[in-house]
C-alpha positions as CSV (number, residue, x, y, z in Angstrom):
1,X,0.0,0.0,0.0
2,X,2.5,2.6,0.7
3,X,4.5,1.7,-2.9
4,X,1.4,2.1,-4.1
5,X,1.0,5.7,-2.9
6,X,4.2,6.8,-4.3
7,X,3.1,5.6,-7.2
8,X,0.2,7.2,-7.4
9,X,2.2,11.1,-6.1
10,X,4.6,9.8,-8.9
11,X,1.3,10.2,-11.3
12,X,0.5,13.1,-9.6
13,X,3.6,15.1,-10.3
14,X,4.0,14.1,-14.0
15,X,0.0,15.3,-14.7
16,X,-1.3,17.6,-12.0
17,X,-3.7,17.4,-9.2
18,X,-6.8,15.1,-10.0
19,X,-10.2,16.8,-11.2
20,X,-12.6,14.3,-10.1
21,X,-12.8,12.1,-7.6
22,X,-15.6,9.8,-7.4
23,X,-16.6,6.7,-5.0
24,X,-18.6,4.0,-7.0
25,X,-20.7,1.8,-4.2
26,X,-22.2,-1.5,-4.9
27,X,-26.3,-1.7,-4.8
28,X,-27.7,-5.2,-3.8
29,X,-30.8,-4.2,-4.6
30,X,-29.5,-3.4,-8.3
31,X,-31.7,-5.2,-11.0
32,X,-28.8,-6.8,-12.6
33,X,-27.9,-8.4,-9.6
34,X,-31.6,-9.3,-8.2
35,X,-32.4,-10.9,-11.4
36,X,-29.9,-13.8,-11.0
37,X,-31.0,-15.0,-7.3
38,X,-33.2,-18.2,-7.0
39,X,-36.0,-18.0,-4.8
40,X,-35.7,-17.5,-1.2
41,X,-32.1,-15.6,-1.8
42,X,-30.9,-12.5,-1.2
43,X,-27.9,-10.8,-2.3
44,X,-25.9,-11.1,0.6
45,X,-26.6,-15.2,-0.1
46,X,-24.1,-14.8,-3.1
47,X,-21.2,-12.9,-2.7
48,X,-20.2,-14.5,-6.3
49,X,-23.1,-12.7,-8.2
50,X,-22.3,-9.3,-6.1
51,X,-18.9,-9.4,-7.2
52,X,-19.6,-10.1,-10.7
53,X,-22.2,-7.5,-11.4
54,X,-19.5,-4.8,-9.5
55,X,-17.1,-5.5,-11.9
56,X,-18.6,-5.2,-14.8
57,X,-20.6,-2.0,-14.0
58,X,-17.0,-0.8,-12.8
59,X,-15.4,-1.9,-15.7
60,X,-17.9,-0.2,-17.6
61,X,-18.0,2.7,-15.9
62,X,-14.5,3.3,-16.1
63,X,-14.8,2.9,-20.1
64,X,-17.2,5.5,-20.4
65,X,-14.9,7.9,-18.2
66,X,-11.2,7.2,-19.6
67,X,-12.6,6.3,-23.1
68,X,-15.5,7.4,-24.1
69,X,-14.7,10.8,-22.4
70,X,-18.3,11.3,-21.0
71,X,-16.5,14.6,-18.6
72,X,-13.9,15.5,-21.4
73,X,-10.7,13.7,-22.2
74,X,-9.2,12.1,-19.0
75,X,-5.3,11.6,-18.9
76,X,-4.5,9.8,-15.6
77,X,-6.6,7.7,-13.4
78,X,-5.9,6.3,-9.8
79,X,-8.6,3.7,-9.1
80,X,-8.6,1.9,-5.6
81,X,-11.5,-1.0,-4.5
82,X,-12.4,-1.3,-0.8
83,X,-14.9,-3.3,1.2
84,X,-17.4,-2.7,4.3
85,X,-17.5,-4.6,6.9
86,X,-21.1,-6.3,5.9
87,X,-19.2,-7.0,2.7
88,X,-20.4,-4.6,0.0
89,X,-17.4,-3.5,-2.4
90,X,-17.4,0.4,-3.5
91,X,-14.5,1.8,-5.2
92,X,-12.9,5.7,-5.2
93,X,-11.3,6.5,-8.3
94,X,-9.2,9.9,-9.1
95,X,-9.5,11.1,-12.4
96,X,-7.5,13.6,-13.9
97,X,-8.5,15.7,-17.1
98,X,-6.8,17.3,-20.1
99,X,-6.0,21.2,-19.2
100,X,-8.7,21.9,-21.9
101,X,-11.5,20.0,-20.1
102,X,-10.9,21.2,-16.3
103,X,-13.5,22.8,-14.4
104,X,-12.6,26.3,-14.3
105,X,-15.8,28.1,-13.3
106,X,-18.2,27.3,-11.2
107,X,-21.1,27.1,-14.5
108,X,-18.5,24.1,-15.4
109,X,-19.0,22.3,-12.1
110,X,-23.0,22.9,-12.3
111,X,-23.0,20.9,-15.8
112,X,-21.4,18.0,-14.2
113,X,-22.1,18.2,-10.4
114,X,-25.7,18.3,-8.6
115,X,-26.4,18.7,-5.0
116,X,-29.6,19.6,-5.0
117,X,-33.1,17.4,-5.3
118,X,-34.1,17.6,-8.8
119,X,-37.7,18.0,-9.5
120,X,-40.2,15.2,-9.0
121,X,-42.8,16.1,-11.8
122,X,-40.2,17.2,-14.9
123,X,-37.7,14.4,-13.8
124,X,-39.4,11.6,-11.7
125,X,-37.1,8.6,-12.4
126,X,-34.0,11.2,-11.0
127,X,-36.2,12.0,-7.9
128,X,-36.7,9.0,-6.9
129,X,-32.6,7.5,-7.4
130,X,-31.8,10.7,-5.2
131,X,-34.2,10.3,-3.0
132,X,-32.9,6.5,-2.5
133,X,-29.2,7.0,-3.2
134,X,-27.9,9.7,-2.7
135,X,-29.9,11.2,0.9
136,X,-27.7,11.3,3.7
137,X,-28.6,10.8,7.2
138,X,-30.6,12.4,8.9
139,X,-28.0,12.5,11.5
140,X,-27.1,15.8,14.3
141,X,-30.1,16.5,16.6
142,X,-32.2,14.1,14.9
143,X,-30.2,11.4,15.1
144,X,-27.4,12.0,17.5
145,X,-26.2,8.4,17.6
146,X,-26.0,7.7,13.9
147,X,-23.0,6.1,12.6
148,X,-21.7,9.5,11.0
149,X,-21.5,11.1,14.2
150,X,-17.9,12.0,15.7
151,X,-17.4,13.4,19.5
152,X,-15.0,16.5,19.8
153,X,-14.5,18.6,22.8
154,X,-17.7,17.1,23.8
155,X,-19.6,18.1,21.1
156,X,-21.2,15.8,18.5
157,X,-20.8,16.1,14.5
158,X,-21.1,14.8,11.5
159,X,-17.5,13.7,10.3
160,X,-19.2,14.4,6.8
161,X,-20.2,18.2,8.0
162,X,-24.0,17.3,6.9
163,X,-26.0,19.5,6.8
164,X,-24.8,21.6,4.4
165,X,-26.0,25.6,4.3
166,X,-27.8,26.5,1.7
167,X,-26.0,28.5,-1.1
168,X,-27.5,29.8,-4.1
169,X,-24.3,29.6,-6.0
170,X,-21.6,26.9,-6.6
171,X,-18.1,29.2,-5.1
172,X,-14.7,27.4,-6.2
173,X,-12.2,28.0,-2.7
174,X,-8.7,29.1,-3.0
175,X,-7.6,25.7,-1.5
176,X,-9.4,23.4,-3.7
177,X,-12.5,22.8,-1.9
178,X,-16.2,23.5,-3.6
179,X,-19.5,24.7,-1.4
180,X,-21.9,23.0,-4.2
181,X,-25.1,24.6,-5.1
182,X,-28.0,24.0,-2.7
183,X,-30.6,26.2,-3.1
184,X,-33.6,26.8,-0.6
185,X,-36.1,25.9,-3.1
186,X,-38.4,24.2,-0.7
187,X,-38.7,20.7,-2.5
188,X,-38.1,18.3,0.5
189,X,-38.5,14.7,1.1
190,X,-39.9,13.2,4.3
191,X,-38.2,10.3,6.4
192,X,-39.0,8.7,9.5
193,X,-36.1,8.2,12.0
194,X,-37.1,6.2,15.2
195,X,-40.9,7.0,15.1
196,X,-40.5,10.7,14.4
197,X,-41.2,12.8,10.8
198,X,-37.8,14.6,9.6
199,X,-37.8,16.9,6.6
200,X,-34.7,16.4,4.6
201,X,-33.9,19.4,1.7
202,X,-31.0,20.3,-0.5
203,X,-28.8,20.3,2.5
204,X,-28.6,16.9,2.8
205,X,-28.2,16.0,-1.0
206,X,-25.1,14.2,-1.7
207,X,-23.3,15.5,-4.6
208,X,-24.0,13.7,-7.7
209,X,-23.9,13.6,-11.6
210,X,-27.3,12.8,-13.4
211,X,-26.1,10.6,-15.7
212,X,-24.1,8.2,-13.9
213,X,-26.7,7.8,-11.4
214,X,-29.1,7.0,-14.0
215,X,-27.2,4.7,-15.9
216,X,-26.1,2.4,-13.0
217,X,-28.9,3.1,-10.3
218,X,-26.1,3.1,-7.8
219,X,-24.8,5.5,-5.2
220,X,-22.3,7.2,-7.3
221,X,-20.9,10.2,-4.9
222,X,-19.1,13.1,-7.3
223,X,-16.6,15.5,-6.1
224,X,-14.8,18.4,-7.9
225,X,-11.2,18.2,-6.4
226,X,-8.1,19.9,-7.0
227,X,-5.1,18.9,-4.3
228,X,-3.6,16.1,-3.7
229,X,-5.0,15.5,-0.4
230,X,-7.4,13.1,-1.9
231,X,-4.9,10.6,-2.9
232,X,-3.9,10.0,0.8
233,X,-7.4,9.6,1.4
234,X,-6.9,6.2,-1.5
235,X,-4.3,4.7,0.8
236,X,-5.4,5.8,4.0
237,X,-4.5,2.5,5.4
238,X,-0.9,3.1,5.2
239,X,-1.4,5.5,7.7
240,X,-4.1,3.8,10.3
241,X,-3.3,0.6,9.5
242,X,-6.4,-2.2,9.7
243,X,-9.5,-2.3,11.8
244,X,-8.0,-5.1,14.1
245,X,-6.3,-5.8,17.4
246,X,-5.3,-8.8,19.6
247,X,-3.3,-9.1,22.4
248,X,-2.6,-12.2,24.4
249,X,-1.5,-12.8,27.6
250,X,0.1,-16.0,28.7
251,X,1.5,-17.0,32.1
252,X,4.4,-18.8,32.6
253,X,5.8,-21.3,34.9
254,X,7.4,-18.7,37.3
255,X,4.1,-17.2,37.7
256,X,4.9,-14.1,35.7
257,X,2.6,-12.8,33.0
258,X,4.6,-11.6,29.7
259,X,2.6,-10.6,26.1
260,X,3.3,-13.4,23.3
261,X,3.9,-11.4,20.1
262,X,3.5,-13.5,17.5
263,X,2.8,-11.2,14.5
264,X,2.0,-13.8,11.4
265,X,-0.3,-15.1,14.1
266,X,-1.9,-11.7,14.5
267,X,-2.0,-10.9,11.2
268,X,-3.9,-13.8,10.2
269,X,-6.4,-13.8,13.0
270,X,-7.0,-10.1,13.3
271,X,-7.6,-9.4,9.7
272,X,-11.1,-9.1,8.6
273,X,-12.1,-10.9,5.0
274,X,-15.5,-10.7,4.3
275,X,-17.2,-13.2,1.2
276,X,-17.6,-10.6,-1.6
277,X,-13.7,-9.8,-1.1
278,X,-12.7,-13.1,-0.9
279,X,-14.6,-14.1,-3.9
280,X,-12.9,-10.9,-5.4
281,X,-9.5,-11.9,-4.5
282,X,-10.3,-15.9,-6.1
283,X,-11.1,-14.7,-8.9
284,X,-8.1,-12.5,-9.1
285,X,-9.8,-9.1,-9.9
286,X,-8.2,-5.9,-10.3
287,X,-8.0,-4.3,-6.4
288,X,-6.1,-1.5,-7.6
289,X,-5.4,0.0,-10.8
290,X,-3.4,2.9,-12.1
291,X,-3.5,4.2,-15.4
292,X,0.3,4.6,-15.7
293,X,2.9,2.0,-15.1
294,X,5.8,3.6,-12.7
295,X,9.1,2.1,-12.2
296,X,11.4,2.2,-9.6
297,X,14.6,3.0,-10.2
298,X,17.1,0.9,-7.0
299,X,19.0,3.9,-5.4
300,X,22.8,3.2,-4.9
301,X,26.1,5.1,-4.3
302,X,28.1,6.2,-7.2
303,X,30.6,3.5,-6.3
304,X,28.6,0.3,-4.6
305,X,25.7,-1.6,-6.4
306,X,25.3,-5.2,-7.9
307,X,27.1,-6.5,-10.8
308,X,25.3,-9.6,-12.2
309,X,27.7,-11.9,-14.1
310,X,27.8,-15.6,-15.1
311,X,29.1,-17.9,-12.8
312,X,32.5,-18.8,-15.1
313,X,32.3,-15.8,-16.2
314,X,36.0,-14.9,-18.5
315,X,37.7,-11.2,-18.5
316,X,35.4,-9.8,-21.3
317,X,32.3,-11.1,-19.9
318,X,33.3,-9.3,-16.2
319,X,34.2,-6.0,-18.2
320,X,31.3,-5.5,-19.7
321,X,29.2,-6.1,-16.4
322,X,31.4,-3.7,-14.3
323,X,30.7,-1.2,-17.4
324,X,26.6,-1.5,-17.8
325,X,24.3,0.9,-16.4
326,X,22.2,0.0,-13.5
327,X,19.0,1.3,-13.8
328,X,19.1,4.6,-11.7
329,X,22.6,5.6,-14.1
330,X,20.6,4.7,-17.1
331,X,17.9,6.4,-15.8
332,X,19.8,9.7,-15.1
333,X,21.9,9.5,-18.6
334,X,18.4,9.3,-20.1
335,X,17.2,12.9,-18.2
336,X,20.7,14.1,-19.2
């Protein structure tokens, strides 16, 4: 994982900061996955189905992006696959676009990016994926103890700073960041949280494109970016590490308590695999994918690295080892 995100800052540096990032999550309920249970089963019955239909909606979503150029012409992607705990697969994918397609105003962001309920009478078959998909919570004072919710200094929040304000205009911020268009329009929808009636508006509306939500009735959450903060956020893990702990404590004969580390042990036990990412890894799918192949290049002193000869190797055949390039020299003569 961390090779993997200097890889990706590699990418990074040679194209710019990413334009879009986007976070693809599997639907059980999606047609194309209900249609192939028997009777009696339900989609968390066959992780193989789920992580069938996943792949090929991924496969062709990420066609339409990086081919078919459905946002303008994309030059570097950074695609990473992750699972929930109950097993679901979603994936957040980076996407960077041509200097010609980039989102420089905030009428371009509008075209692409919605955060706002669309309306039920002109566009009903939108309405109601929103309504399903993309909704968030309620969580805050209506629903204090929802998993969103973080404590700090003793207050309560939602770590994804829902609700939003309203704003009647989409403003681009100096350091990336975009307060979407949500406009107090009064279209609402009405959902019942533990017996009580909340209205939900705009400020709850994750942000979305119409298209993609519509083509693979999926939650599809879109976000205009612009630093490369996001691409930490890909490979968080290197940094907090996996959702698992065990310590054991054994007593010896002395009577004496010590901690038995054994950390293959640890790692085997502690780590959670649920079916649709075992199935996944079986069938050998793509986890993580990266438009660009990067190469590392072995750092060495000017002086000491490895020459590779044969065995019996004569006078001429050790000359011309001592004189070849390693990599990193070739590497450098090439920049030169």
């Amino acid at each position: 994982m961390k090779q993997r995100l200097e890889d990706a800052i590699a990418i990074n540096n040679e194209f710019g900061n990413p334009d879009l990032f986007i976070t693809f999550t599997c639907n059980p309920e999606h047609l194309d996955i209900v249609k192939c249970l028997r009777e009696g089963e339900a989609a968390n019955d066959r992780p193989d189905i789920v992580a069938r239909v996943f792949r090929l909606q991924l496969k062709q979503f990420m066609k339409e992006m990086t081919q078919d150029n459905i946002f303008g012409k994309t030059i570097a992607h950074i695609k990473v696959i992750e699972f929930q705990k109950r097993g679901l697969p979603h994936a957040h994918v980076l996407f960077t676009l041509d200097k010609d397609d980039k989102f420089t105003t905030h009428d371009d962001i509008d075209d692409v990016i919605r955060a706002e309920l669309p309306d039920p009478n002109i566009e009903p078959e939108l309405y109601k994926l929103v309504t399903e998909k993309m909704m968030h919570g309620p969580c805050g004072e209506h629903n204090p103890n929802a998993p969103c919710m973080r404590e700090k200094n003793g207050v309560k929040k939602c770590r994804f700073n829902f609700p939003y304000e309203f704003n009647e205009k989409t403003e681009l911020k100096e350091d990336g960041h975009v307060n979407y268009r949500r406009r107090n329009n009064g279209r609402k929808l009405i959902k019942t949280i533990a017996g009580k009636q909340v209205e939900l508006d705009n400020r709850w509306v994750a942000p979305y494109n119409s298209y993609l939500l519509l083509r693979f009735a999926s939650h599809i959450n879109v976000e205009k970016v612009g630093s490369t903060t996001t691409i930490k956020y890909l490979y968080k893990y290197v940094f907090k590490g996996h959702d698992a702990a065990v310590i054991q404590l054994e007593r010896t004969n002395d009577n004496q308590r010590v901690i038995a580390y054994d950390e293959i042990a640890q790692y085997v036990e502690g780590r959670y695999l649920g079916p649709v990412e075992a199935e996944c890894r079986v069938n050998e799918y793509s986890i993580q994918e990266r438009s660009h192949s990067v190469i590392q290049l072995p750092v060495h002193d000017e002086y000491n690295r490895e020459i590779v000869a044969p065995v019996n190797a004569d006078i001429e055949e050790l000359r011309k080892a001592l004189t070849k390039d390693s990599k990193l020299i070739a590497a450098m003569k090439l920049k030169r």
